[in-house]
C-alpha positions in Angstrom: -12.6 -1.5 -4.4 -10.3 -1.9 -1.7 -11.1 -1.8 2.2 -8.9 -2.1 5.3 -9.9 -3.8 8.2 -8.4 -4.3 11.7 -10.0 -7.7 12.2 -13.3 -10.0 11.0 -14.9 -7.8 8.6 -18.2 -9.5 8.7 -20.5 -9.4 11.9 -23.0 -7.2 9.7 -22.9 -8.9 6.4 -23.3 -12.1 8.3 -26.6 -11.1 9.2 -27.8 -10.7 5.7 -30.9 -12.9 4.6 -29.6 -16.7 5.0 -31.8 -18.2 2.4 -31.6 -15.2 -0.7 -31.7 -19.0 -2.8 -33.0 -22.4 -2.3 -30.5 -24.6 -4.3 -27.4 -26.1 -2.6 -24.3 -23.9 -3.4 -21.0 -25.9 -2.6 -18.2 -23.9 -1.7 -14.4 -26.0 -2.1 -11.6 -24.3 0.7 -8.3 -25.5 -0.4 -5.1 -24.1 1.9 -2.0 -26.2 2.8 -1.2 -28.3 5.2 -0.2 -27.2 9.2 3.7 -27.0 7.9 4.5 -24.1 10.2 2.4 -22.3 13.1 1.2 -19.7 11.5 -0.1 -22.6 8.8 -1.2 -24.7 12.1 -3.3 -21.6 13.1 -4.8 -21.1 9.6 -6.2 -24.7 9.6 -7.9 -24.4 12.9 -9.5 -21.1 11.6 -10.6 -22.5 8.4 -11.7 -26.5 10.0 -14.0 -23.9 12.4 -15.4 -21.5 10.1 -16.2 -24.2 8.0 -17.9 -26.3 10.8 -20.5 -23.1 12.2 -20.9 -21.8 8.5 -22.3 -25.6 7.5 -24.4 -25.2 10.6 -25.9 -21.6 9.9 -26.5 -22.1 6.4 -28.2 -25.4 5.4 -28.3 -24.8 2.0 -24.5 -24.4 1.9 -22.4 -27.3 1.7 -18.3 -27.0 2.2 -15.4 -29.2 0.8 -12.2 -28.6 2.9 -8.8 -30.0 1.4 -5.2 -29.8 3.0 -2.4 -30.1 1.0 1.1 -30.5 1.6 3.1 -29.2 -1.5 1.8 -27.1 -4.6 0.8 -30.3 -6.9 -1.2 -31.8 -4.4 -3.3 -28.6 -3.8 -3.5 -28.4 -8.5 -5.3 -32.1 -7.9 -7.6 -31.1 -5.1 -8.9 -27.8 -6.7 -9.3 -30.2 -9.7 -11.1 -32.9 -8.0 -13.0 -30.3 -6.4 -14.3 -28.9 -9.8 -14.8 -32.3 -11.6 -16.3 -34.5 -8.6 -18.1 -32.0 -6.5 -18.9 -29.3 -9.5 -17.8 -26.2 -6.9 -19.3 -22.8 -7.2 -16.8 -20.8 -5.5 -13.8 -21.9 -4.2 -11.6 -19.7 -1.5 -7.6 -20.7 -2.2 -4.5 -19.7 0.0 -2.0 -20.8 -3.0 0.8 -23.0 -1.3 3.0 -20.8 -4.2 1.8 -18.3 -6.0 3.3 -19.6 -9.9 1.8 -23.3 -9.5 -1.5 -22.2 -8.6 -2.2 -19.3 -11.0 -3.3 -21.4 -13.9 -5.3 -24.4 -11.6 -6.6 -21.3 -10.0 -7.8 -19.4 -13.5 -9.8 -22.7 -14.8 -12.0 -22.4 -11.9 -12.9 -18.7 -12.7 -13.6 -20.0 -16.3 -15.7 -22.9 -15.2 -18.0 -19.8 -13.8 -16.9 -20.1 -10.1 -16.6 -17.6 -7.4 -13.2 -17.4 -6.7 -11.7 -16.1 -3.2 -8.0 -15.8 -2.6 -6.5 -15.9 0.6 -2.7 -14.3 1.6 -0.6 -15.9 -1.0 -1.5 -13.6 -4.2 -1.7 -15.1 -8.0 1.0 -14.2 -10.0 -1.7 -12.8 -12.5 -3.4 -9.9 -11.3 -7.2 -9.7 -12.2 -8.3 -13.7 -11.9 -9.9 -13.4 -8.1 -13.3 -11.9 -7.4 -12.6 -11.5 -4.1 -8.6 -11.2 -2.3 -8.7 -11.2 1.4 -4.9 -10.7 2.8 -2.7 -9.0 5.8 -1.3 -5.7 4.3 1.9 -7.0 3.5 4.0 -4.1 2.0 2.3 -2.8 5.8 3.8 -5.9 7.2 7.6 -5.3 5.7 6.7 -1.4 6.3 6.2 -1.6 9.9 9.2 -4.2 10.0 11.8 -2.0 8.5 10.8 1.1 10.6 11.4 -1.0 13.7 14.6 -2.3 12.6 15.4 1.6 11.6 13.9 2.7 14.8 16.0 0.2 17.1 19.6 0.4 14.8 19.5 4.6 15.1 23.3 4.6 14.0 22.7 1.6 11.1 24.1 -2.0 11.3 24.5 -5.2 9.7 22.0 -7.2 9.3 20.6 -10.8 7.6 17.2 -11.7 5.9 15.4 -14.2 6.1 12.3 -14.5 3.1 9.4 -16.8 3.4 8.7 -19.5 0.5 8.7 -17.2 -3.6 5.0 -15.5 -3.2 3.8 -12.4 -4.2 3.4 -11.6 -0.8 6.9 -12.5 0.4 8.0 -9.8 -2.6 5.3 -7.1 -0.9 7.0 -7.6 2.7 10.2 -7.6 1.0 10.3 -4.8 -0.8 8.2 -2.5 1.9 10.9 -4.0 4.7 14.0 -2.7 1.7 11.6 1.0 1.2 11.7 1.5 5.0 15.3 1.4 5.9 16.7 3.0 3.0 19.1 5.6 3.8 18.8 4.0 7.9 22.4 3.0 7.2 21.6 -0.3 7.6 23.1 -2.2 5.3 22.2 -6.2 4.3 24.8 -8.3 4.6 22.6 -12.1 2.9 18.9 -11.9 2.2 17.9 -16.3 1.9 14.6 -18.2 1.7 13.9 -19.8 5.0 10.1 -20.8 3.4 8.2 -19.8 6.6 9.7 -22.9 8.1 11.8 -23.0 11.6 14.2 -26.0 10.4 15.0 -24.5 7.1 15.7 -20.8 8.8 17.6 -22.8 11.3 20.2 -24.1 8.3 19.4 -20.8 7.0 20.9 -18.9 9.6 23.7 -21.3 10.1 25.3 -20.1 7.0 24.8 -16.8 8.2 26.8 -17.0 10.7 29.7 -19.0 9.4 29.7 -16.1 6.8 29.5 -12.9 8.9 31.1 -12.6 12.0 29.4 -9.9 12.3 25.4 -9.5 12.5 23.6 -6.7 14.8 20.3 -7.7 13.9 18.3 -10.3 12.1 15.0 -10.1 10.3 13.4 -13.1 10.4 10.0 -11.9 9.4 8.3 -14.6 10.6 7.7 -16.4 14.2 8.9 -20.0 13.2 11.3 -18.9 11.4 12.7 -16.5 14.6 12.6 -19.8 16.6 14.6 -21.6 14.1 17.1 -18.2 14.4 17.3 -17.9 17.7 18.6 -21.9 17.9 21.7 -21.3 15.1 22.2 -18.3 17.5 22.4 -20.3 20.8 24.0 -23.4 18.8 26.8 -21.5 17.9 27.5 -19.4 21.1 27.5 -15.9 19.4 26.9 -12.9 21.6 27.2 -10.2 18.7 23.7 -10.4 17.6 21.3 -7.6 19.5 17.6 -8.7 18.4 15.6 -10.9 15.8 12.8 -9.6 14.5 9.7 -12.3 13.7 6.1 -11.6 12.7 2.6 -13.0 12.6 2.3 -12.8 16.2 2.9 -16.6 17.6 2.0 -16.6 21.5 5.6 -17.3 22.6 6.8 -14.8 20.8 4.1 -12.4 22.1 4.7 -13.5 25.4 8.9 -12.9 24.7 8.0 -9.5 24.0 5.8 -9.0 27.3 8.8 -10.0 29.2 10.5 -7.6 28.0 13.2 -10.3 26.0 15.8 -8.2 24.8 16.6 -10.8 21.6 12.7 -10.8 20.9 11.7 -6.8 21.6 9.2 -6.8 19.3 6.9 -8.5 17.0 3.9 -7.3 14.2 1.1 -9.1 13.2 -0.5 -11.2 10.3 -3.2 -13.3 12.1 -4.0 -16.5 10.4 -7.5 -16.0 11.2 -7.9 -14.4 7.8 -8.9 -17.5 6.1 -11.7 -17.5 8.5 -13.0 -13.6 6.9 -12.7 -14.9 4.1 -14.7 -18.5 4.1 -17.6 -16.2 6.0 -18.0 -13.7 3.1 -17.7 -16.0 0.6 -20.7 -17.8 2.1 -22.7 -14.2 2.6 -22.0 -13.7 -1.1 -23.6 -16.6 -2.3 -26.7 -17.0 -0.2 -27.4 -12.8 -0.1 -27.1 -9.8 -2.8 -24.4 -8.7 0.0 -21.9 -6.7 -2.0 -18.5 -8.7 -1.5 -16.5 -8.5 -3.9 -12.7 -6.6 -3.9 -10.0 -6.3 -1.5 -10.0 -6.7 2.2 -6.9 -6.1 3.8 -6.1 -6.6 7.5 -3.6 -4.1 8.7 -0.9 -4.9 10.5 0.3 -3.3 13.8 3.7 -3.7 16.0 4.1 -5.4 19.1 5.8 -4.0 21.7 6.1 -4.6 25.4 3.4 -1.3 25.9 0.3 -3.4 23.6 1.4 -6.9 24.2 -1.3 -7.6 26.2 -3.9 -6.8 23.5 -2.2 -9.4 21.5 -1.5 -12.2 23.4 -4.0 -15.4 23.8 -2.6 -18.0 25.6 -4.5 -20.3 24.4 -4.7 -19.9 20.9 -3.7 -22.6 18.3 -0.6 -20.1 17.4 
């Protein structure tokens, strides 16, 4: 079963019964570390879901691990199984390959299992996958790029880290423009990270000395762009194209920036949905189980007002 949702999905179910069972349930939240800003945002989601769900429901007790790189995340979900004996656990995979068999164990050990964003690369393990729609997110991407480049163009990619999801937004992005004329001149991995889309895009543009557009497809990686793009003086480029909806770039598009005209969303508060059903699922007979997805929606300078919170963690 599959639902869409625009935002937190929860209000009701989080006023099921709060005490459905007397013994302590422990719930293990493993995501990685603040790398990037949209990761940055995640953790503040997660660190506060965590601390009002451990207030509003005394018989649940959390375990929240950070982890930097894939084999760090295997030995927390495995410490979490063998030292606090977890019965659910809600995962955003650092990779999707690394984690798929860590990730499966649990399931066998009898645990509720929640992904988060970064899909397994088996299909079927999960009881519950909460996510941005992110064939939505390349979707609504490539129509923009379509939309702004009406007589095609050249452009360059940049991919987040090898995920599931980065193959969605890929291949809904590729869907969208086909037959737009737009033709892609390099497609790299810039792994969600404003440094690497920085070298990234350096190469770029010591390849092709022509580019009309870039589609960075992420907000730190657009920041990383935008500096190759200044660094090197070129004036050829029209616009770059981010996602996830960062607050400087929301606030680039309200002032009407012509090299940032747009953005379209993927809020990291989506580990937060998915920490709060988990919890309803295991102190209620709440139904929770399936697929929320959290649609994503462009940015222009018309709605971004409705999308800009100046003092948000991202």
């Amino acid at each position: 079963m599959k639902h869409f949702v625009s935002g937190l999905a929860v209000a009701v179910a989080l006023s099921a019964p709060a005490f459905a069972q007397d013994d302590t349930k422990v719930i293990g939240v493993s995501i990685p570390a603040a790398t990037h800003g949209w990761a940055g945002g995640m953790n503040y989601f997660a660190q506060e879901a965590v601390d009002r769900l451990d207030a509003a429901y005394p018989q649940l007790d959390f375990v929240l691990a950070t982890a930097s790189d894939p084999s760090k995340q295997v030995n927390d979900i495995e410490d979490m199984v063998a030292t606090r004996n977890i019965d659910a656990l809600v995962v955003l995979p650092f990779e999707s390959e690394p984690l798929t068999g860590p990730v499966q164990n649990v399931k066998q050990s009898g645990a509720w299992v929640t992904v988060v964003d970064r899909g397994l690369s088996v299909e079927g393990i999960e009881d519950l996958y909460v996510a941005g729609d992110n064939p939505g997110f390349g979707r609504v991407s490539g129509e923009y790029m379509a939309q702004a480049l009406p007589d095609g163009g050249k452009i360059v990619v940049l991919r987040g880290i090898p995920t599931t999801i980065d193959n969605e937004r890929v291949e809904g992005f590729q869907q969208a423009i086909e037959g737009s004329g737009i033709e892609i001149l390099g497609m790299e991995h810039g792994n969600w990270n404003r440094d690497d889309a920085f070298t990234v895009m350096q190469d770029f543009l010591s390849k092709y000395p022509e580019i009309d557009a870039v589609w960075a497809s992420d907000d730190d990686m657009a920041v990383g762009v935008l500096g190759a793009i200044d660094a090197a003086g070129r004036e050829d480029i029209n616009f770059v194209l981010g996602g996830a909806g960062m607050k400087e770039m929301i606030k680039r598009v309200k002032d009407n920036d012509a090299m940032i005209p747009a953005d379209v969303t993927y809020p990291p508060s989506m580990i937060a949905t998915a920490i709060e059903v988990t919890a309803v699922g295991l102190v209620s007979n709440a139904p929770v189980s399936g697929d929320f997805i959290i649609g994503s929606v462009l940015v222009t300078p018309e709605n971004a007002d409705d999308f800009y919170f100046p003092d948000s963690p991202f």
